[in-house]
N, C-alpha and C positions, 0 to 999 in steps of 0.2 A: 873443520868444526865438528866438536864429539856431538853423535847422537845420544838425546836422554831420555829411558824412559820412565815414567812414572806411571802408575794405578789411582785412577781418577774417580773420587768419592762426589756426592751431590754438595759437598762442602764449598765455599767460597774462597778457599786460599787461591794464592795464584799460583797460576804455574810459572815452572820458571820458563824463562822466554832467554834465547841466545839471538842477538840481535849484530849487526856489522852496521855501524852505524854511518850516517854519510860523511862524516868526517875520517870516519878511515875505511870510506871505501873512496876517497879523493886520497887520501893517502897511499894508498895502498897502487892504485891508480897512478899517481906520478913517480911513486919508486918503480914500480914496475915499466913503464914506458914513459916518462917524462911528460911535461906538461900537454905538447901534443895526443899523446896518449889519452888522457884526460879531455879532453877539448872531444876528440872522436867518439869516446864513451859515453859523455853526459847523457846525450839522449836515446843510448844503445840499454835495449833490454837487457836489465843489470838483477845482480843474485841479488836485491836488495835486503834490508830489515827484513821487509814481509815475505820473500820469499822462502828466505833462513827460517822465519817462523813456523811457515807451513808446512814446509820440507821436514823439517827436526821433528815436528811434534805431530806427524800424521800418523794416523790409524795404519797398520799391516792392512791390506785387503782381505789375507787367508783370517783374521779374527773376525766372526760371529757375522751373524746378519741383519742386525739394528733391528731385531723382534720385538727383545727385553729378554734373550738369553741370560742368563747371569755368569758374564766370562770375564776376564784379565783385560783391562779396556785403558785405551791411552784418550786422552780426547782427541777429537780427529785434527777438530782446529780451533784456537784458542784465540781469544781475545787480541786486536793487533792493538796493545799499550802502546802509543807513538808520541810522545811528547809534541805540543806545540812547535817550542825550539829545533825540531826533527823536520817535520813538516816546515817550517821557515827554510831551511838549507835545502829543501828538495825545491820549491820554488824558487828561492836566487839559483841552486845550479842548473837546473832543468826549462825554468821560465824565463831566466835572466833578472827578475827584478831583485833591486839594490836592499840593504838594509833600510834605508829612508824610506824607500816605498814599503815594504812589509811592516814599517813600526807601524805604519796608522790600522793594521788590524788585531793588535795585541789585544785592543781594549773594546770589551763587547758591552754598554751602557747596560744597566742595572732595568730598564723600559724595555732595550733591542731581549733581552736576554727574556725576561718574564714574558713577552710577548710570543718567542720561544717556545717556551713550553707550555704556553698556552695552545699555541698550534698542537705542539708535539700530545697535551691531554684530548683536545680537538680528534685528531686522530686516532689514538686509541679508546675512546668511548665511543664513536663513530663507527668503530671499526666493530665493538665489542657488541652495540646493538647490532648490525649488522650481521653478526652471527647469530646472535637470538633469534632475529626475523626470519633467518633462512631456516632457523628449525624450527620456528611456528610454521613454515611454508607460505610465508608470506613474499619473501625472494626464491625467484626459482632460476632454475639453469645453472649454469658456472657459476662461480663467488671467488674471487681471489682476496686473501685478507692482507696489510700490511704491519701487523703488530709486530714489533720489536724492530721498527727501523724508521722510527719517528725523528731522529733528528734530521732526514734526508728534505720530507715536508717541513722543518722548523728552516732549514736553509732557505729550500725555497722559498717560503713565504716571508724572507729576509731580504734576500740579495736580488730576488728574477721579478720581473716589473710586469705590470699587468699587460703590455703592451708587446712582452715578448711574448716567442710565439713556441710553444711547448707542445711537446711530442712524447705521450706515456705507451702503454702496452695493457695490458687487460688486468693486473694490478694497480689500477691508476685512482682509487677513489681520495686517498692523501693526497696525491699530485693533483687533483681537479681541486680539495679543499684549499691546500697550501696557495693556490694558485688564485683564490680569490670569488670559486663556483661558489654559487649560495649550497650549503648545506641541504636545507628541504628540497630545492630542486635537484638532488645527487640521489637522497635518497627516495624519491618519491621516483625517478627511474627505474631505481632498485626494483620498485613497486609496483613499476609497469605501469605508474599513471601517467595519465596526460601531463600534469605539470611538473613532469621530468623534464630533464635537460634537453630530453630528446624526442619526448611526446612516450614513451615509453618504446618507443622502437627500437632502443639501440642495449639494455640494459647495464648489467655491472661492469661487463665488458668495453662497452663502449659511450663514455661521457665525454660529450662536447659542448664547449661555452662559447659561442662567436665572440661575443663580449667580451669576454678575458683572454682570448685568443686561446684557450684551449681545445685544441684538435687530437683529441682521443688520446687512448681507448682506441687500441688496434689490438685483434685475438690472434693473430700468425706471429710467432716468435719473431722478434725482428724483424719484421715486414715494416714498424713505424723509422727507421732509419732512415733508408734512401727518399720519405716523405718529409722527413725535417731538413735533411739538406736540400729539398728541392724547397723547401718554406726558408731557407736562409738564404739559398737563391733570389727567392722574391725581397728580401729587403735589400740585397746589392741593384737588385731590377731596378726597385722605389728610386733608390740613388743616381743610378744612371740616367733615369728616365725624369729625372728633378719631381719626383713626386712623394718623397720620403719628408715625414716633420723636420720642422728646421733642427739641426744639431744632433740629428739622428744618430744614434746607438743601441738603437734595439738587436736583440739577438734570438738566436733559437734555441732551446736546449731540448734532445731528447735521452729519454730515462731507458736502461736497459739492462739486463741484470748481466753476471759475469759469465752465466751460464750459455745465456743465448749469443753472448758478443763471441763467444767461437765462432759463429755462423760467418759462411764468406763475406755477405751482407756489410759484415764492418768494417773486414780491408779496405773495401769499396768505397764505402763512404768517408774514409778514416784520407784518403788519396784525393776522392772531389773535395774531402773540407781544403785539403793542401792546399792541392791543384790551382782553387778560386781564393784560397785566403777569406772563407766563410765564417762570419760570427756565430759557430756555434759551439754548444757545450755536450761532451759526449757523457751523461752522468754515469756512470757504470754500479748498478747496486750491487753487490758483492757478497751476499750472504751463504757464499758456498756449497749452495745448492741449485743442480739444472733442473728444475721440477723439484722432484726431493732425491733426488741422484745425487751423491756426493759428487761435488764439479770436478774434483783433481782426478777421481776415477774415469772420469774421460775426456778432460783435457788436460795436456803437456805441462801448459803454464796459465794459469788463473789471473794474472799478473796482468789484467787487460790494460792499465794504464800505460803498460812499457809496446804495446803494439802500436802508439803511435811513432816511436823514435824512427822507426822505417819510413815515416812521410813526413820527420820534421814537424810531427805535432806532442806538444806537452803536456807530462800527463803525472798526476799527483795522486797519491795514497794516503788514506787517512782512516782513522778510529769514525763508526760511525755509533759507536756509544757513547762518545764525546760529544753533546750536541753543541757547547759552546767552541771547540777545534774544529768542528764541521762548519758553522758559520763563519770561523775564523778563515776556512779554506775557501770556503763557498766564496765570499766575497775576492778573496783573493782572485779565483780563479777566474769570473765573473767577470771582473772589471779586465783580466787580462785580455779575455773574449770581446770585449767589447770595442779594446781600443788595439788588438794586434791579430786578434785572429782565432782558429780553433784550438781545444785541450780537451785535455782526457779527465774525469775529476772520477775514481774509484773509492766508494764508501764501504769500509768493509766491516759486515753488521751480522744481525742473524736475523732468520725471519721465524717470529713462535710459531707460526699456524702451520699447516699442511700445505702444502698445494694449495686445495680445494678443501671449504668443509667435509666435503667427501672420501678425502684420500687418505686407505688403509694405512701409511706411510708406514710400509714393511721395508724400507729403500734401509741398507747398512748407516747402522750409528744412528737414525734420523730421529728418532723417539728418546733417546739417552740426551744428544746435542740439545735438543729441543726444551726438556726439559732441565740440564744442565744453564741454556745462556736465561732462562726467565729467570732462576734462581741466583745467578750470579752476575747477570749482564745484562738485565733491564734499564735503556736510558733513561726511561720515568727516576726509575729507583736511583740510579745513580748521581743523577743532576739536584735530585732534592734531599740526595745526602750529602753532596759536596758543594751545594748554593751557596754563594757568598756573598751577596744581595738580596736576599729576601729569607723569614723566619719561615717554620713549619706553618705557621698559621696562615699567612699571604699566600701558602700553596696552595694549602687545603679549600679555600677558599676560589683560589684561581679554579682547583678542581672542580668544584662543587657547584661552580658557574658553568660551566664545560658540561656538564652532568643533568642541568638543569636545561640547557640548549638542546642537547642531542634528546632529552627527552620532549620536548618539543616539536622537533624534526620528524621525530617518530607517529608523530597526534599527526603532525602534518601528512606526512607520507599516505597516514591510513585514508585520510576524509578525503584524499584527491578523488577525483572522478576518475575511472578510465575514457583512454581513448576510444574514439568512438571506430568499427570494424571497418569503416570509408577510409579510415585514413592511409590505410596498408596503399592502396591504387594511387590514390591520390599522390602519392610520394615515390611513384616509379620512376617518372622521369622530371627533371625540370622545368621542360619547353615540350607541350604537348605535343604529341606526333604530326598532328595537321598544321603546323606553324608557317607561315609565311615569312622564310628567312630575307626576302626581300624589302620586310618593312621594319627589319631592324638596325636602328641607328648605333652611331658610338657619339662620346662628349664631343663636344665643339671644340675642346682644347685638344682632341685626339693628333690632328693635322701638326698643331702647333708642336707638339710632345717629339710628335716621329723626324720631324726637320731639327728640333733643336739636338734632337738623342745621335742622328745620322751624319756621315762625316757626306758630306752636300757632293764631293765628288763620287765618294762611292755609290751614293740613291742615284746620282745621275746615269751613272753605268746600267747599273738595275735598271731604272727607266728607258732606256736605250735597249734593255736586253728584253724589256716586257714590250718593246715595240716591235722587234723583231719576232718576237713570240704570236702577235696579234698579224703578223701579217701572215705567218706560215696557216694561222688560222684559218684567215679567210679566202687562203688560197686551199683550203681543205685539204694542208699535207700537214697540220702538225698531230705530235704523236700522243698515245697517255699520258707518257712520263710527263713530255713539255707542256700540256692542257695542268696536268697539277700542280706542278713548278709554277703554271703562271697564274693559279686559282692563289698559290701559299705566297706567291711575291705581290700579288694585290692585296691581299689580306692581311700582309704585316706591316704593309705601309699605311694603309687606312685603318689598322687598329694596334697601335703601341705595345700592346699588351698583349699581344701576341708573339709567341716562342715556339723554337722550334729547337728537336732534339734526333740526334740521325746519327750512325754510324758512316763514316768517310765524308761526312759532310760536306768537309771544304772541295773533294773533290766531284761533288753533288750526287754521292751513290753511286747506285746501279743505275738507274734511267731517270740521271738528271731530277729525280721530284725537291730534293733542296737545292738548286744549282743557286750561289750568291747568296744565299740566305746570310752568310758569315763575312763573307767579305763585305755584305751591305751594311748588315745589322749589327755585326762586333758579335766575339763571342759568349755575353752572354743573353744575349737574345735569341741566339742559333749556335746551340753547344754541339762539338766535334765528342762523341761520347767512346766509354771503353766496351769492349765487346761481351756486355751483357744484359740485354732487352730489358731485362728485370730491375736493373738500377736504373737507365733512365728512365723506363716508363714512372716507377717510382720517386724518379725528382719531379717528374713533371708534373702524378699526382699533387705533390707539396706544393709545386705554383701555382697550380687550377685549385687549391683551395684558398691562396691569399693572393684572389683578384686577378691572376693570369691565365690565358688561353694556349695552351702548350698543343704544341703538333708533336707528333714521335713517327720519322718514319723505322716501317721493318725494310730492310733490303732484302728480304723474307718473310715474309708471314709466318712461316714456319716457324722462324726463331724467337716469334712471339710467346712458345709453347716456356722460354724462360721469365715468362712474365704474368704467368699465368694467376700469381697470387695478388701483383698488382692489380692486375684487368679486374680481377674479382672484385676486388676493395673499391676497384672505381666503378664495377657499376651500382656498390652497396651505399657509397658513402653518403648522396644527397636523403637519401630514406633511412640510412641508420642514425643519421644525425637530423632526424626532426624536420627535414627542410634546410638545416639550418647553413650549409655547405654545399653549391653548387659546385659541379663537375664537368667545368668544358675542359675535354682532351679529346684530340684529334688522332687517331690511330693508324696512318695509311699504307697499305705496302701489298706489294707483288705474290700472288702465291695461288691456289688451284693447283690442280692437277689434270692439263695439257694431254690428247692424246700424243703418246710419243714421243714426250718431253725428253726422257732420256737425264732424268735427275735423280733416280733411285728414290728409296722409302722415304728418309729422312725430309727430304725437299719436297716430296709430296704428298706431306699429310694434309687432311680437309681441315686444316684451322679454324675457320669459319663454323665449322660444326663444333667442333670442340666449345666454341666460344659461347653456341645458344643459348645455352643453359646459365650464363651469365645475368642475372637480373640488372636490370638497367643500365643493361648498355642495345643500342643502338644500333644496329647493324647492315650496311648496306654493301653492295656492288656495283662496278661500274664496267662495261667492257666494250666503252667508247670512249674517245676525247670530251666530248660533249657531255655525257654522266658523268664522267669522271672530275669534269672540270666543275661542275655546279653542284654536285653533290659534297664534292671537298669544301667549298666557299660555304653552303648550308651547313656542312658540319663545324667549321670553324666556329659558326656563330652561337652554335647552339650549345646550349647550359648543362648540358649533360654531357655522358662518354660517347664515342661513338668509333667504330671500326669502319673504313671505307677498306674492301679487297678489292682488287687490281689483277688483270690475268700476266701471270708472269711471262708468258710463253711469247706474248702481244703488246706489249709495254712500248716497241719500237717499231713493230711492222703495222699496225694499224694505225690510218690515218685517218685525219678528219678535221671539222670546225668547232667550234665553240659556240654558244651565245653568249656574248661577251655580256659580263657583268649579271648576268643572270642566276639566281639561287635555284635549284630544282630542288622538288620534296623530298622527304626522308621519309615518306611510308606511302610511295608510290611506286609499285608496277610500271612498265613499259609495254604498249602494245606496238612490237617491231613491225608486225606482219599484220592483217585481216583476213581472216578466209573467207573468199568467196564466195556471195550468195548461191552461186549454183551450187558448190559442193557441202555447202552448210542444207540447202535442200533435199541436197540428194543421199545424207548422213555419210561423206566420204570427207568430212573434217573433224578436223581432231583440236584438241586444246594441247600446246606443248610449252610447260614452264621451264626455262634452265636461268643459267646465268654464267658469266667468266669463259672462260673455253666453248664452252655449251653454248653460246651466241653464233659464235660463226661454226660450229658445227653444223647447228641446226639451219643456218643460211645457206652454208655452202650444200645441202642437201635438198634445201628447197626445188630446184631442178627436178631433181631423181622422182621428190614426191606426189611433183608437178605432172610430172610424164606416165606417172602410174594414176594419174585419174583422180589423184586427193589431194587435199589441202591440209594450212595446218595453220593452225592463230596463235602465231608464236608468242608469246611475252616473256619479256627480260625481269626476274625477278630482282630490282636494285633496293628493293627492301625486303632484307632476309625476315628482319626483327624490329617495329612490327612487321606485320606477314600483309599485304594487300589483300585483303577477303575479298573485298566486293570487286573488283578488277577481276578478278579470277570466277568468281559465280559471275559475272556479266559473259563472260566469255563460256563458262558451263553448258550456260541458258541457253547458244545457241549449238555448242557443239554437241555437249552429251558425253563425250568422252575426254578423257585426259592421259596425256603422257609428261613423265617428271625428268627430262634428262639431268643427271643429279652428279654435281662432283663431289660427294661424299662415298659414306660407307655406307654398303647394306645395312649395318645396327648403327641406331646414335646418329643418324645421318641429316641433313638436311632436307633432306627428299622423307623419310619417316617420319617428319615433324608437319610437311606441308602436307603430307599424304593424309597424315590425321584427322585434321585439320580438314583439309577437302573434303575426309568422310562423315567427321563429325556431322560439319556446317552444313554442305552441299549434298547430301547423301541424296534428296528428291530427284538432284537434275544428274543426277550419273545412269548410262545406261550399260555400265560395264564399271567392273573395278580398276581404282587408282594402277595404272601400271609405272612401275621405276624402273631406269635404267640407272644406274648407281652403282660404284666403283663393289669390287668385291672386297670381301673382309679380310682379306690377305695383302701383305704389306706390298706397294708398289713396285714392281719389277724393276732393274734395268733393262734388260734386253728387250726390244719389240716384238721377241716372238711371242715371251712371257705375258709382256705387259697387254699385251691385245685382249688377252683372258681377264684382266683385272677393271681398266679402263673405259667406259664405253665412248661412242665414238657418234658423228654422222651414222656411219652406214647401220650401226642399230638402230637409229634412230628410226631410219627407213623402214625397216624391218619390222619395227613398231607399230610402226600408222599403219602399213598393209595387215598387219593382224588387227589392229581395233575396227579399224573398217570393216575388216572379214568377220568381226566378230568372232573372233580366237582368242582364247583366253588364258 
């Protein structure tokens, strides 16, 4: 194929476009390797139309730097012209469906159409006040705007039903209209008022409608991905679990541009939609820019629709300046999703704005493209010079309706009230920290759900293995792992809706904590996941927000550090979204830092510290059977995120009992030990907080410290976050001093937060400063000569008390 090039005026001609069209690249295809041939290609990432286009008529890299130099310029990427009839042969070869199935979308009624571009003026006067307000300063922060890619919302608010459940990105204010958000309440977000969508907590970034099942508004590039397949998960759940409306066909669709789908993020997910045969729709927006990065400058192939052929999922290209061929596709692809399974659906458009109203947009060609497709590739403009249904005057009209709305929206926005400065707290967590997980129930129908959903021999096994589990109990040998295994196997029989996600699952991990869970429940109630923290915790966010209680064990903790952007999201999301989206996820797994573990740096990072800084999330310890077991069962139940750590080191060698059926608190202390009133008289005790490893450290030293004349009132910190104050100044009061033995780091540490904290609060009843014993700043040794230097231990601890007593400081 000759390369052409041309010198690109702000003129409207077209360029010319060298196309290989599907009919001879089937041709071309069977000369070449014969029918077989063709049968293996269909859905192999192909040189297609669009790729020919972009390829031929791309910009040199070495010309100019998209300033407004005045240089010899090619347009970078030009219009994809695709004919209907074009787009028809890529769905029979790619999706399989017949000529008879594709005639019923030829014809787009003269009502579906006006309706249309009513959305599509909808959006762009919406979009346009929207930029007004932010330079009155009446919208503040990030603004992402969507002008010039209105046919994508005209689709949607055609073909995606209020009941699906939609996943945007931080461009989403078209996707929340199209989708059926009320207008005022979108923009009075904007506005930071209370009667935003979101109370004003979540702003442009983040709109959510429970009602229309709009679930954001996510601001990490592709972070909303692995949260819509865990939300298409839940409607396969609905179905299994007989609790999905009769004749159910709902689906997921989330929006994602071409730029960000390079992210690993969409292999990922592109493999679970396979995997499960998920109803969802992958939309890919396409406007050729990663931010305002031209996208081909740093990815290979832009062509995101051909990245599902590797998982056998179907993926179409189309004109997204054509709003009536985008509905034509939309529906097509839509009802394909509906009734077979996932697809890829690529709109490929321009987008007029910046970035950000903010962005200098000095990014190569981005000012020249920009103002080149408003001038010659506006779908407003387009559609109401090629309308064949309706006169100028029925537009203008339809516009000026549109015009007269957003101006209204606007009046509203202003007079809202703000939120009142309570509300911030008020929306940290779901289920206040003092909750009594023991007085919460599930439906009455819950029982019936789990027997009709369970194959009766496999729950019997389970039930047989939870009895054997209760006796090791109450013979005081069962271990952590088995106490949490049998907290997550009573908890997902007594509540349906609960799931569980783990690495090696079936073969129930590292220390047994899912043992059965898959063989009991099938797998998608207890999913076998691939090896990266960060997508399942991210499907499981998308369950925990439509009605499901998802577990995720780590078989590390550490490797939590791959999910770090999920964790965040979950413990933002009940308070970014107004209230409006609880967050039970269960987070459990092994990790601390063991003196002597002998697992180098990697394996012993302080995750748990890392994690603090997390707003609303939950954070506890356990490093007995008995914490471990009732603090798991509390956390399942609770409406919020929460992390239970686990000592790795101790997961098998400690043993113990349960109290069966028992919930313990989530923002309680343990007092393991009491120091005795002699030695609290005679100021030779001490206050010692640890937790994880630091349990039996500090036990196994009680001895030594015994012998030396002092005491020590040990307590088990099993709530890191919130922090037990009054447990800890009760204990103050009578010792006076304190020691931190801390499995973190000197900076950022766990131990530097409660130390704070002690000094803040309790500063009256200290008669010496906070001392910590706390890992060194330097990455965790292997060797135990090294590691003795980094780790503290018992015998520090020792070491400790004899100096506070002594009063050494």
């Amino acid at each position: 194929l000759r390369r052409r090039r041309r010198r690109v005026s702000g003129s409207r001609s077209k360029p010319p476009v060298h196309i290989i069209t599907m009919r001879a690249y089937v041709a071309l295809a069977v000369l070449a390797g014969g029918a077989d041939a063709f049968t293996r290609s269909a859905m192999a990432p192909r040189r297609s139309r669009t790729m020919m286009m972009s390829q031929t008529l791309k910009k040199p890299a070495a010309q100019g730097n998209g300033i407004g130099e005045n240089i010899d310029v090619e347009q970078m990427r030009p219009r994809l012209e695709v004919e209907w009839t074009q787009i028809k042969d890529d769905l029979k070869n790619v999706f399989g469906l017949t000529e008879e199935e594709l005639a019923k979308y030829d014809d787009i009624s003269k009502d579906d159409q006006m309706a249309g571009y009513e959305m599509m003026q909808m959006c762009r006067q919406f979009e346009n006040a929207c930029n007004q307000a932010y330079m009155q300063g009446n919208i503040r922060g990030f603004m992402h705007l969507d002008n010039g890619q209105e046919t994508i919302p005209a689709f949607v608010a055609d073909s995606i039903r209020k009941t699906d459940i939609k996943y945007s990105y931080y461009r989403e204010h078209t996707h929340a209209l199209a989708s059926g958000v009320d207008p005022k309440a979108i923009m009075a977000e904007l506005f930071a008022k209370e009667t935003g969508t979101c109370k004003g907590t979540g702003g442009s970034m983040h709109i959510y409608d429970k009602d229309t099942f709009f679930q954001g508004g996510w601001a990490l590039v592709c972070e909303q991905l692995p949260y819509a397949v865990g939300a298409a998960r839940s409607i396969l759940l609905d179905r299994k679990l007989g609790i999905a409306p009769p004749d159910d066909d709902r689906m997921a669709i989330v929006f994602v541009g071409e730029g960000g789908a390079q992210n690993g993020r969409m292999a990922e997910c592109l493999n679970a939609a396979a995997k499960e045969n998920l109803p969802i729709l992958f939309l890919v927006i396409d406007n050729g820019r990663a931010i305002n990065t031209y996208t081909m400058d740093v990815a290979t192939n832009s062509d995101v629709f051909a990245q599902g052929a590797h998982y056998g999922v179907p993926g179409v290209k189309c004109d997204g300046q054509n709003m009536v061929d985008v509905m034509r596709a939309g529906r097509a692809v839509t009802d394909y999703v509906r009734g077979s399974g996932p697809a890829i659906m690529q709109v490929h458009t321009f987008r007029f704005t910046g970035h950000s109203p903010a962005d200098p947009e000095h990014e190569r060609g981005r000012k020249f493209e920009k103002k080149w497709a408003r001038d010659n590739h506006d779908p407003l403009k387009l559609y109401e010079e090629s309308c064949e249904v309706a006169g100028e005057e029925e537009l203008t009209a339809t516009k000026k309706k549109v015009m007269a709305e957003v101006k209204e929206v606007i009046a509203y926005a202003k007079t809202s009230p703000e939120p009142p400065a309570s509300l911030a707290k008020e929306l940290e967590f779901p289920d206040a920290p003092d909750t009594d997980y023991n007085t919460k129930t599930v439906p009455d129908t819950a029982a019936g759900i789990t027997t009709a959903s369970t194959d009766a021999a496999a729950l019997a096994r389970c039930e047989e293995h939870i009895v054997g589990l209760k006796e090791k109990a109450a013979a005081g040998q069962i271990t952590i792992g088995d106490a949490v295994n049998l907290a997550i196997l009573e908890e997902m029989i007594r509540d349906p809706m609960t799931t569980i996600h783990a690495e090696d699952l079936q073969a129930g991990s590292s220390y047994d904590i899912p043992k059965l869970t898959q063989q009991t429940f099938g797998t998608l109630r207890a999913a076998d996941e691939i090896i990266d923290e960060g997508h399942f915790i991210g499907k499981a966010l998308g369950e925990g927000m439509n009605g499901y209680r998802p577990i995720v064990e780590l078989m590390n903790t550490n490797f939590g550090i791959y999910g770090m952007a999920e964790l965040s999201s979950a413990g933002n999301t009940y308070a970014t979204t107004g209230g409006q989206f609880e967050m039970p996820m269960t987070i459990i797994g092994a990790g601390g830092t063991a003196p002597n573990q002998a697992l180098g740096a990697e394996h012993s990072q302080p995750f748990h510290a890392y994690v603090m800084g997390i707003p609303g999330l939950k954070i506890c310890t356990a490093s007995s059977p008995e914490a471990a077991y009732g603090i798991a069962k509390s956390m399942i139940r609770d409406n919020g995120p929460g992390i239970l750590f686990l000592p790795v080191k101790q997961m098998k060698s400690v043993k113990g009992s349960v109290d069966e059926g028992v919930c313990l608190p989530m923002n309680k202390a343990r007092v393991l030990h009491k120091a005795s009133d002699a030695s609290i008289s005679a100021g030779k005790a001490v206050t010692v907080l640890t937790y994880l490893h630091g349990v039996k450290e500090s036990l196994d030293a009680m001895e030594t410290i015994n012998a030396d004349g002092n005491d020590i009132e040990l307590i088990e910190l099993t709530s890191l976050k919130p922090l037990d104050m009054d447990t800890i100044r009760a204990s103050l009061e009578k010792t006076h001093k304190i020691i931190i033995l801390d499995e973190s780091t000197l900076s950022g540490g766990v131990g530097a937060t409660v130390s704070a904290l002690i000094s803040e609060r309790c500063f009256d009843e200290l008669d010496a400063p906070v001392r910590r014993l706390c890992m060194d700043d330097a990455p965790v040794p292997y060797a135990a000569s090294m590691e003795k230097a980094v780790v503290k231990r018992g015998s520090d601890l020792i070491e400790a008390v004899r100096d506070a007593v002594a009063k050494k400081l």
